[in-house]
N, C-alpha and C positions, 0 to 999 in steps of 0.2 A: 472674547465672546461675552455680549451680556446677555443676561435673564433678566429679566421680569417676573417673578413669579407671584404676582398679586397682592394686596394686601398690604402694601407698601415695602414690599420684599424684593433685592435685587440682585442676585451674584455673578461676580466677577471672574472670571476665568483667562489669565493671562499665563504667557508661555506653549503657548500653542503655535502649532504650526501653521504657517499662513494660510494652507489649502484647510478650508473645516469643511466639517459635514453640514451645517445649516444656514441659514440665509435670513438675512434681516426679515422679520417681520415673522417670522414661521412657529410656527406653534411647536413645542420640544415636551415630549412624554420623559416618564421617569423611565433611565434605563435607557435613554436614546445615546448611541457615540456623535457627541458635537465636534469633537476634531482629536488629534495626540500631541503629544507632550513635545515639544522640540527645542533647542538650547533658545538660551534669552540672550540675548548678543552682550549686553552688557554684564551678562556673568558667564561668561563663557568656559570659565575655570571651575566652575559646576557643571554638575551633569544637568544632564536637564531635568524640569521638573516643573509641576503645577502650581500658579500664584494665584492659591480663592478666597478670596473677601466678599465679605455681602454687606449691606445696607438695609437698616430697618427705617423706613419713618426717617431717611432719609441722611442717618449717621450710621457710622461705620458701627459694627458691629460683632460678633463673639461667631461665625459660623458653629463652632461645636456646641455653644449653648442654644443657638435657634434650631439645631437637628436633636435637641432634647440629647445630648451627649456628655454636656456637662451640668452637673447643679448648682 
């Protein structure tokens, strides 16, 4: 699933289960469930688990420093 979340701001959400909760183009609140977590075929020897990267301005970027987590 991608975001768009304005501004030049985009994240990434891989590892998700094929069935999600939202649908190209649809507008997503904070606090919406967009899909769950389900194994990633090529790491299967992990449990499963969430892959989130974002994009500022169009390079990859620090999520924990853009949610004001890290200084």
């Amino acid at each position: 699933v991608v975001i768009d979340h304005g501004n030049n701001l985009i994240a990434y959400y891989s590892g998700l289960a094929k069935e999600v909760s939202v649908k190209k183009g649809q507008a997503v609140e904070s606090g919406k469930i967009i899909g769950v977590v389900d194994i990633v075929p090529s790491e299967c020897s992990d449990d499963p688990h969430l892959h989130f990267a974002m994009k500022k301005n169009g390079k990859w970027a620090s999520p924990l420093e853009i949610m004001g987590m890290l200084k």
